[in-house]
C-alpha positions as CSV (number, residue, x, y, z in Angstrom):
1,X,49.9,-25.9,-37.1
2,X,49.1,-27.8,-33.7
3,X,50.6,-25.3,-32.0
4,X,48.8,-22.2,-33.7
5,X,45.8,-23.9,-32.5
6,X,47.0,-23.9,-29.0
7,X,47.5,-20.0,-29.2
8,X,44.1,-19.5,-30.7
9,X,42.5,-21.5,-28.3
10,X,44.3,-20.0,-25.5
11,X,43.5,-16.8,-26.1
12,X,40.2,-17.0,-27.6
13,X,39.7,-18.3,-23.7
14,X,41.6,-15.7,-21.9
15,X,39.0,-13.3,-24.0
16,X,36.4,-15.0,-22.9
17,X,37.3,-15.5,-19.0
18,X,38.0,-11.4,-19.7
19,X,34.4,-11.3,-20.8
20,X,32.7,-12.8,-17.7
21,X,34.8,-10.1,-15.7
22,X,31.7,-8.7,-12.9
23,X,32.5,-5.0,-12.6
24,X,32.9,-4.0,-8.3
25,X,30.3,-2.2,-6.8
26,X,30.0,-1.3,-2.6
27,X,26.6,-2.5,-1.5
28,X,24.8,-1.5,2.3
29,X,23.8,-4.2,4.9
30,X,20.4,-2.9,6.7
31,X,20.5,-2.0,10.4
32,X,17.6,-4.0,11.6
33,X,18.6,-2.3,15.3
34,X,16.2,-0.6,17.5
35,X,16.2,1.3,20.9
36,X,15.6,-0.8,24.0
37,X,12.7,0.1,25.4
38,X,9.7,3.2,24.8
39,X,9.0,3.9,28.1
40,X,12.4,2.1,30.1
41,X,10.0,-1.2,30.8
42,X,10.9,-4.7,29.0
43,X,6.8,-5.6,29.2
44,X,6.7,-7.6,25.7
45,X,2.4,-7.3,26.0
46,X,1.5,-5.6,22.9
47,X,-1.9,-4.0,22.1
48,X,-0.8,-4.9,18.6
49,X,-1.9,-8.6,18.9
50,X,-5.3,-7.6,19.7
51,X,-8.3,-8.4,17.0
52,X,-9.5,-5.2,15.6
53,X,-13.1,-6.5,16.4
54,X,-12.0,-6.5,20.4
55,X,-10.2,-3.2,19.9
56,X,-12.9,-1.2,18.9
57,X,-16.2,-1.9,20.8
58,X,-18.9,0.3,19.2
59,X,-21.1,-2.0,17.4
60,X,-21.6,1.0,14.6
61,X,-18.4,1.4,14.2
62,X,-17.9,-2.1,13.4
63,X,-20.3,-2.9,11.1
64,X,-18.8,0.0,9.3
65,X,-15.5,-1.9,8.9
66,X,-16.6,-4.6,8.0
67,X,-18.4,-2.9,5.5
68,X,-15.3,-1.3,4.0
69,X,-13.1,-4.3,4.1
70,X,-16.0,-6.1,1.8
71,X,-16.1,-2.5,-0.3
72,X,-13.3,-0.2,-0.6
73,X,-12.5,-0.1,-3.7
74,X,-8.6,1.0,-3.4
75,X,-8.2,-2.5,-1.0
76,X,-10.3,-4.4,-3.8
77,X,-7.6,-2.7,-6.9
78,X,-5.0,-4.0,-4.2
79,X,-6.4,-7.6,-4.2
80,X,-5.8,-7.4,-8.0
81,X,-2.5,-6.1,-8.1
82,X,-2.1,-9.0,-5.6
83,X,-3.2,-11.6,-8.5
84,X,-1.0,-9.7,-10.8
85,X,1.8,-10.5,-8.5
86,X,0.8,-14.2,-8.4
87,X,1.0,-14.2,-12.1
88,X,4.5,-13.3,-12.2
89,X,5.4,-15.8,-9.9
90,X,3.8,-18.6,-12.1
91,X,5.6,-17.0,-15.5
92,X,8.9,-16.8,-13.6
93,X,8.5,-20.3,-12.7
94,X,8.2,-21.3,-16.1
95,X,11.0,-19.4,-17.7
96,X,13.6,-22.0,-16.4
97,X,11.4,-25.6,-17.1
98,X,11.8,-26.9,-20.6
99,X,9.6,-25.0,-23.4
100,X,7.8,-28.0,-25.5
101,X,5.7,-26.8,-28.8
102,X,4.0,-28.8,-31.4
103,X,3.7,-26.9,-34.7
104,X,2.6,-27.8,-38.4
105,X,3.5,-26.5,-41.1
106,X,3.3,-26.6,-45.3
107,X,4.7,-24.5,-48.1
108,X,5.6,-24.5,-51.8
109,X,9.1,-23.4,-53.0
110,X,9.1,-23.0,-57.1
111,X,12.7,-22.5,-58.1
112,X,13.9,-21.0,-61.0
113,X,13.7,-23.4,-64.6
114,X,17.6,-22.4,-65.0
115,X,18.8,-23.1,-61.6
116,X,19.6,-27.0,-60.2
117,X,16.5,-27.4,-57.8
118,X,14.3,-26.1,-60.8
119,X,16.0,-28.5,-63.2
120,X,15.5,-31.2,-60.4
121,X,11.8,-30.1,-60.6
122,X,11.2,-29.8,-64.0
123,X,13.3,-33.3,-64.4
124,X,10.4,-34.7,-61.6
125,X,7.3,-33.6,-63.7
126,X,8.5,-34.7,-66.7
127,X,9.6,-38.6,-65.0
128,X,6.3,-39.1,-62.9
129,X,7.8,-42.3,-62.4
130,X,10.7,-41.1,-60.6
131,X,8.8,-38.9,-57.7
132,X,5.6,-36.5,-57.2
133,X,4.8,-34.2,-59.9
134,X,5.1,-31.5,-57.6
135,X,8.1,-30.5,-54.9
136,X,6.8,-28.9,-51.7
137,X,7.7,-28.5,-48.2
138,X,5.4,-30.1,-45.3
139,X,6.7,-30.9,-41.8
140,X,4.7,-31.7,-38.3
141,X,6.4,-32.3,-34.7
142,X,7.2,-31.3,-31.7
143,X,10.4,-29.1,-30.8
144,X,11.8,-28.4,-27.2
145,X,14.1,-25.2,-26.3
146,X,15.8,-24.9,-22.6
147,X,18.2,-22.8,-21.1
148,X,20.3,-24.6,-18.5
149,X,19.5,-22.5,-15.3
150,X,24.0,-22.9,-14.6
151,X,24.1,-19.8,-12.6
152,X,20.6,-19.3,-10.9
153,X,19.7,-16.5,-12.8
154,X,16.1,-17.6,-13.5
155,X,15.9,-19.3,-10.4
156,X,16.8,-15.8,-8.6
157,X,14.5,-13.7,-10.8
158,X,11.5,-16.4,-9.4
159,X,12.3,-15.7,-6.3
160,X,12.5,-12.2,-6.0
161,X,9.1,-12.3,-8.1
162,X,7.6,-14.6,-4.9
163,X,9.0,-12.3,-2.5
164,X,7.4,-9.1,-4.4
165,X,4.2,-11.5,-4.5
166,X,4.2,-11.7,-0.6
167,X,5.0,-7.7,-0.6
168,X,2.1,-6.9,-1.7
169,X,0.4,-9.4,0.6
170,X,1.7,-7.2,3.2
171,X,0.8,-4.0,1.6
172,X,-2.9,-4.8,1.2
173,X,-2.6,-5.5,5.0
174,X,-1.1,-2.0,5.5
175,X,-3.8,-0.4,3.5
176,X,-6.1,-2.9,6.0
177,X,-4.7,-1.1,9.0
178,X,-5.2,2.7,7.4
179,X,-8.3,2.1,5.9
180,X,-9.7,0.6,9.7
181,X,-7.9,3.8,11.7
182,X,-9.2,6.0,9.1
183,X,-12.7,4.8,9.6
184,X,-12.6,4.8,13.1
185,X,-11.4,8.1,13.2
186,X,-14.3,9.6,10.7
187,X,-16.4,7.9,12.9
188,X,-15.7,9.3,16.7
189,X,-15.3,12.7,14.4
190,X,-18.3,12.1,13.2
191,X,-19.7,11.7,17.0
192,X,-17.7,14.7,18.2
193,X,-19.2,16.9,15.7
194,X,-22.5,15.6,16.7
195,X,-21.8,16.8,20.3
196,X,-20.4,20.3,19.1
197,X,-24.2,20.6,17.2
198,X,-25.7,20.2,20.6
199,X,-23.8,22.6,22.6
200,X,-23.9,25.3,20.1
201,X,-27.8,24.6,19.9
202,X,-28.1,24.7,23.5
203,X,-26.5,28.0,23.9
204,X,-28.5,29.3,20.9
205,X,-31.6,28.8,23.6
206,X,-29.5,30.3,26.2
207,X,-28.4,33.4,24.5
208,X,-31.8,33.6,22.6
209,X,-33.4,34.2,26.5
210,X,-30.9,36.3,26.8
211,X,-31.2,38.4,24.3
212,X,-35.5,38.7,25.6
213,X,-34.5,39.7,29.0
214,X,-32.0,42.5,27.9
215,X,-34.9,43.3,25.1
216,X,-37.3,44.2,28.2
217,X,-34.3,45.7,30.3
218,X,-34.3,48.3,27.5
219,X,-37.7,48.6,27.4
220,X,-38.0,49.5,31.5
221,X,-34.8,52.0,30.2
222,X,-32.2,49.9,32.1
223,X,-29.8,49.1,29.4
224,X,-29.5,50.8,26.0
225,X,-30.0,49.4,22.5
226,X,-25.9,49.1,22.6
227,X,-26.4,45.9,24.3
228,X,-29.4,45.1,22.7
229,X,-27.5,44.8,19.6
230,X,-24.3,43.0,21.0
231,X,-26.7,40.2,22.5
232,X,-28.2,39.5,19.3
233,X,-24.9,40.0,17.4
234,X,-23.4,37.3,20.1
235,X,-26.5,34.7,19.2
236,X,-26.1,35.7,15.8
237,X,-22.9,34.6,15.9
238,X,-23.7,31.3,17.4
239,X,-26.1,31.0,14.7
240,X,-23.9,31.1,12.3
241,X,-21.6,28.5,14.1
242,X,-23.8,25.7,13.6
243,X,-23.8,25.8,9.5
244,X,-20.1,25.2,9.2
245,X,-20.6,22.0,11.8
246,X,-23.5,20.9,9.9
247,X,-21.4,21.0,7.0
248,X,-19.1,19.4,8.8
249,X,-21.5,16.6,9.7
250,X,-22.0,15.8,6.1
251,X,-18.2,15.9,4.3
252,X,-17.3,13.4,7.3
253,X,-20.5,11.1,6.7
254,X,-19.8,11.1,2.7
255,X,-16.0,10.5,3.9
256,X,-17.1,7.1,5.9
257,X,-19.4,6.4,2.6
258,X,-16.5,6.4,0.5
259,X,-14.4,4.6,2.6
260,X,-17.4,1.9,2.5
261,X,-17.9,1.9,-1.1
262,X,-21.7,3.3,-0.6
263,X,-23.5,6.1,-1.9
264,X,-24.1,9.2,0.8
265,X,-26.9,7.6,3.3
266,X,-26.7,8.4,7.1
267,X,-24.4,7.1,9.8
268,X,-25.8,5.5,12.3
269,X,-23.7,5.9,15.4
270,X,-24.9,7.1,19.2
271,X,-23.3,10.6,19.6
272,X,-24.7,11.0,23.2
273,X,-22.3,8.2,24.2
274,X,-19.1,10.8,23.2
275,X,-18.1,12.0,26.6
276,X,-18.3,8.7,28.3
277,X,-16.3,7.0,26.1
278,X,-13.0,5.3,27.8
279,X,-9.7,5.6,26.5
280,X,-8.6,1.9,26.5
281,X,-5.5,0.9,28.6
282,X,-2.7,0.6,25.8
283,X,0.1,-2.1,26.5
284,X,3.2,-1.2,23.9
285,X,5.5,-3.8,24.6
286,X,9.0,-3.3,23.0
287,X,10.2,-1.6,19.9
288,X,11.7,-4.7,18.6
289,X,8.1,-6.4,17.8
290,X,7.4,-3.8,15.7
291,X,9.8,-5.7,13.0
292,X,6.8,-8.9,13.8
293,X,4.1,-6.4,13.7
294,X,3.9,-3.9,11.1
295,X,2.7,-4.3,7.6
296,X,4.9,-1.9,6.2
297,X,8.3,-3.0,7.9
298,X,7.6,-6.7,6.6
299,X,6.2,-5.3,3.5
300,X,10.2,-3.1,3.0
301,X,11.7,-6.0,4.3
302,X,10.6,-8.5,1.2
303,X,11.3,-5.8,-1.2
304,X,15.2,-5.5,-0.2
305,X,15.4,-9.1,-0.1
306,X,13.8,-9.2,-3.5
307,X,16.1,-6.5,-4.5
308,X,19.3,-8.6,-3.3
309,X,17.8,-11.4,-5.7
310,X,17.5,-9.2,-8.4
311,X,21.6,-8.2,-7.8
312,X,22.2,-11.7,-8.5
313,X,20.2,-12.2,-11.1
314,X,21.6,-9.5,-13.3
315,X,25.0,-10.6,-12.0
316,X,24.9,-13.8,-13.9
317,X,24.0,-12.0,-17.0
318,X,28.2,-12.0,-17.4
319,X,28.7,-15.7,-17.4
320,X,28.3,-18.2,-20.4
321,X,24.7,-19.4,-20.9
322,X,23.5,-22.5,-21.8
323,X,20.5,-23.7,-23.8
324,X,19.3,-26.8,-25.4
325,X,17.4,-27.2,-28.6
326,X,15.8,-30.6,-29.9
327,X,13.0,-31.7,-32.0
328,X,10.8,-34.6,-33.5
329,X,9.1,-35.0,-36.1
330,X,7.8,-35.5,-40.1
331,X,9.1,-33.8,-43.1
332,X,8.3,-35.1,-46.6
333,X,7.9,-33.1,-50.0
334,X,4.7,-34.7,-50.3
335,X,1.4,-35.1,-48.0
336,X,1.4,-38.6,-48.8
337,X,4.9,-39.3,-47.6
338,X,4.4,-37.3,-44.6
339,X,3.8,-39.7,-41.8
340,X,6.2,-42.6,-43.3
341,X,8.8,-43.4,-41.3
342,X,11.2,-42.6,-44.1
343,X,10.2,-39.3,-42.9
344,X,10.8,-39.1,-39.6
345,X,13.1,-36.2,-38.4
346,X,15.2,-35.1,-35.4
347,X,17.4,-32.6,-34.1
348,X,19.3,-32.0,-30.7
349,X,22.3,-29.0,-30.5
350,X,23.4,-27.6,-27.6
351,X,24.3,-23.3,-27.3
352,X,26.8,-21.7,-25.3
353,X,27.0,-18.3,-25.4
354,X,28.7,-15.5,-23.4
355,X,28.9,-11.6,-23.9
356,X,31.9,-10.7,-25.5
357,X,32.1,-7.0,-26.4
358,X,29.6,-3.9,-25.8
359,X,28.5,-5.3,-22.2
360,X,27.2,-2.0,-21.6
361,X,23.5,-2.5,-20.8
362,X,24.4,-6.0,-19.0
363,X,26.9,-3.3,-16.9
364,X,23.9,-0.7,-16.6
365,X,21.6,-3.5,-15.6
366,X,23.8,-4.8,-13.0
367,X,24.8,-1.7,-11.3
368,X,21.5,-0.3,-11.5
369,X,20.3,-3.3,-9.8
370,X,22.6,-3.0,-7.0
371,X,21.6,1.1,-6.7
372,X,17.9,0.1,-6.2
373,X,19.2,-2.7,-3.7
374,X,20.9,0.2,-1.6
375,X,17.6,2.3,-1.6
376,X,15.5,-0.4,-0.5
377,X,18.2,-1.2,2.4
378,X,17.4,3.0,3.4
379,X,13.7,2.5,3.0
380,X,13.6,-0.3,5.5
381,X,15.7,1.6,7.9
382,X,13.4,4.4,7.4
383,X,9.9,2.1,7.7
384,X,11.4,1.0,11.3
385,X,12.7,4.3,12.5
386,X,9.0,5.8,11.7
387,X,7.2,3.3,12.9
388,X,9.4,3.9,16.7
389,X,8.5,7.6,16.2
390,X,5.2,7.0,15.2
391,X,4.4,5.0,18.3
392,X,6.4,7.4,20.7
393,X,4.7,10.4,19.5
394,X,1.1,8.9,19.7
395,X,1.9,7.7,23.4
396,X,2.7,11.3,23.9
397,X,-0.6,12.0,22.7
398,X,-2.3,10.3,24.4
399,X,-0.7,11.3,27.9
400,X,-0.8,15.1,27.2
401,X,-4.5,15.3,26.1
402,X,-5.7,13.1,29.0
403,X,-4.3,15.7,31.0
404,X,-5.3,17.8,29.0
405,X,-9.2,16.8,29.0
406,X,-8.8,16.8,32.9
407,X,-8.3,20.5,32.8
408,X,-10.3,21.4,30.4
409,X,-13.2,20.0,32.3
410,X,-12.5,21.9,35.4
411,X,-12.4,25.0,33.2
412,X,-15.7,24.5,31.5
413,X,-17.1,23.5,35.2
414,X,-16.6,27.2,36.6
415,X,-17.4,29.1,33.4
416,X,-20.8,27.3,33.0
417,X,-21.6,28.2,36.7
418,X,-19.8,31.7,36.0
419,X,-23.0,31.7,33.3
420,X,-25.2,31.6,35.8
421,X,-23.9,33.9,38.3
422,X,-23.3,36.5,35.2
423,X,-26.9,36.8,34.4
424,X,-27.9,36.9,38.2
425,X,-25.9,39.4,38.9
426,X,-26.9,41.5,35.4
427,X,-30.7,40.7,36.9
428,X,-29.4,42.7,39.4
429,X,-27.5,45.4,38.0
430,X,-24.6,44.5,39.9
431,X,-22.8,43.4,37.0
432,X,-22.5,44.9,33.3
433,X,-23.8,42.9,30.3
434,X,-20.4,43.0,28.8
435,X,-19.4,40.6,31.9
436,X,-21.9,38.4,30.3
437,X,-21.3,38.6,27.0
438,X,-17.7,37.1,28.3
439,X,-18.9,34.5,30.1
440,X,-21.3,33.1,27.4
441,X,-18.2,33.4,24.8
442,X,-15.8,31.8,27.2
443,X,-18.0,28.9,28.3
444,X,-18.8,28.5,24.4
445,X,-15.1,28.4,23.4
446,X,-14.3,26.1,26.8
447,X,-17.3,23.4,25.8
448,X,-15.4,23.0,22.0
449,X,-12.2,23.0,23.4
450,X,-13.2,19.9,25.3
451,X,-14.8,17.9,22.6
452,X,-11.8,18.2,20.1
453,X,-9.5,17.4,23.4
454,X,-11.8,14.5,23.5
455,X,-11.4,13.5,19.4
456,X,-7.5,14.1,20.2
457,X,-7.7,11.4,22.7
458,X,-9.9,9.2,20.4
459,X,-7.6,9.5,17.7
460,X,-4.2,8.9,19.5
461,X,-6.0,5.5,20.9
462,X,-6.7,4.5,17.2
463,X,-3.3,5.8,15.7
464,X,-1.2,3.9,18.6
465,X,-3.1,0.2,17.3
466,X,-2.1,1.5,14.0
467,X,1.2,2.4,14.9
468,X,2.0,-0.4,16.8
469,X,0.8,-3.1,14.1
470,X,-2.5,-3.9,15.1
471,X,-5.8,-3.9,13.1
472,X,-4.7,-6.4,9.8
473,X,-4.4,-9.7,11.6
């Protein structure tokens, strides 16, 4: 019999060593690697560490910030999802502490007259003597339940719920750095279209005299009513130009008024200050700091090392748990009796359990686990190589469209004085009005040309901060 026992024994633990059997999976390690340099210099100076308040000068345009970081009401849901987060930390925390209740509680069990207990209970009533006249249930203590955290598995799933916490930390200072570029953009938008109003206005004058002199031309029978009508078809045109920018003006205001949880009002900012604005020195320091600097790459970061945790976690769902139960108390039959000390009660047992068979879901839940472990390893790959690209490109930007601007100035330097000589020599019939019509066009197409050169500029200074980290700290 003694060595039956053995057998069972042995294989009722060869089962269960079976049954804590972790299936293989193939993880990734992340390639935190980046090139060398942007520009082949080792310079570590980084725009990035610059206060947003230094960065952007315009006193308009910060008030306007500040505004939004007080309002926006996506950044404010963020803040909330960030208590959320908090939340989970504290209710991870407690899973693996000791849960400690108090409880009462009282009931009355009538058994039937032909059964034992109902014979006890009639024997009872009829013997007052002998006990109550009554048999019911009461009971009042306190009762403790805790599973022994053996393997980690609740201290891993805290964890990873503290890392998610301080994810989202970092993605409300993402959203910070958007929401500030986004403004700032809107805003020296805003400006440019302010500066496109004034040029199209100012050749609505121009071609408005025009259009009088060529009126008295035809009158004197020097020009026919051909180029009558394509003068005023040109300022008609021109006309016309300055309702889309006014529209324009007002979709990027209510844009900014969004963005600053208000209801439409007017922007104040100085438009006439557009052209003279200086495209700050940036200093981009090396790609490696982008790993210290942006949001996102620290915010993709926490997530895979919340996501290893979480690998671990469901990997100790195989092994044995362990869980204590005990409890203190009062339990009488009768209220009277209830707080003798004859009716004192206790209780301690201990649980171990491990899965056995049908480990399918603690399977799916482990390699499932490890799956969304691998995709956060690629989507911290990916947050560094767009970040590099997103700096590289923007530096691109802004080199092109200085040169860009540079030209483009020259350009709109001889057409506006080809204006000038056009209509001089149309005065003088040395030159026909088509010439002129030209001109006016070109110089009008030239003068746009540089103001969005201009926003292009604007913006690339702005998206290389944001690129390069800066804006949240």
């Amino acid at each position: 019999m003694k060595v039956i026992t053995k057998y069972v024994l042995l294989v009722i633990c060869m089962v269960w060593l079976g049954a804590c059997k972790v299936p293989a999976i193939s993880s990734k390690q992340e390639n935190k690697s980046t090139p060398v340099s942007y520009v082949n210099s080792q310079d570590t100076l980084n725009t990035a560490k610059i206060k947003w308040k230094s960065y952007f000068k315009d006193p308009f345009l910060v008030a306007l910030i500040d505004t939004a970081l007080s309002n926006n009401q996506e950044l404010n849901i963020t803040l909330r999802e960030i208590e959320i987060s908090k939340n989970e930390v504290r209710a991870r925390k407690g899973e693996y502490l000791p849960f400690i209740n108090i409880g009462a509680a009282a009931g009355l069990d009538k058994a039937g007259k032909f059964t034992w207990d109902g014979f006890s209970e009639e024997d009872l009533k009829d013997n007052p003597d002998r006990g109550p006249k009554y048999v019911g249930d009461f009971k009042i203590g306190s009762f403790l339940s805790w599973e022994l955290d053996v393997w980690k598995k609740l201290r891993n799933a805290k964890k990873a719920a503290v890392l998610r916490y301080l994810a989202t930390v970092e993605g409300r200072n993402f959203m910070v750095t958007n929401l500030i570029s986004e403004i700032a953009s809107s805003y020296y938008e805003l400006m440019a279209l302010d500066n496109l109003l004034g040029i199209i206005q100012q050749n609505i004058a121009l071609q408005d005299n025009a259009l009088q002199i060529v009126k008295l031309q035809k009158e004197a029978a020097k020009v026919s009513q051909l180029a009558v009508n394509r003068f005023e078809a040109q300022l008609l045109y021109t006309k016309n130009l300055q309702f889309e920018i006014q529209q324009k003006l007002i979709e990027t205001e209510n844009r900014i008024n969004f963005l600053t949880g208000r209801f439409p009002r007017r922007i104040q900012r100085n438009g006439a200050a557009f052209n003279n604005l200086e495209i700050n020195a940036v200093s981009v320091g090396i790609p490696s700091q982008l790993l210290e600097n942006r949001p996102d790459i620290h915010q993709a970061e926490l997530e895979l090392a919340a996501a290893k945790l979480d690998v671990r976690a469901a990997k100790a769902n195989f092994y044995p748990s362990f869980s204590l139960q005990a409890g203190i108390g009062f339990q009488a039959f009768n209220p009277s009796y209830l707080l003798k000390p004859e009716s004192i009660l206790c209780n301690l047992a201990g649980d171990l359990v491990a899965p056995l068979v049908n480990k399918n879901a603690i399977k799916a839940t482990y390699l499932n686990a490890n799956e969304k472990q691998i995709q956060a390893v690629y989507n911290y790959e990916r947050s560094i190589l767009n970040a590099h690209i997103e700096v590289v490109n923007q530096l691109s930007r802004i080199n092109n469209y200085t040169k860009s601007y540079e030209t483009k100035a020259k350009e709109v330097d001889i057409l506006t004085q080809s204006i000038t000589i056009s209509n001089s020599l149309f005065s003088s019939a040395r030159a026909d009005y088509i010439e002129v019509l030209s001109t006016q066009r070109e110089a009008l197409d030239a003068k746009i040309d540089l103001i969005e050169i201009k926003l292009k500029q604007l913006d690339a200074q702005v998206n290389v901060y944001k690129a390069l980290g800066g804006g949240w700290n």
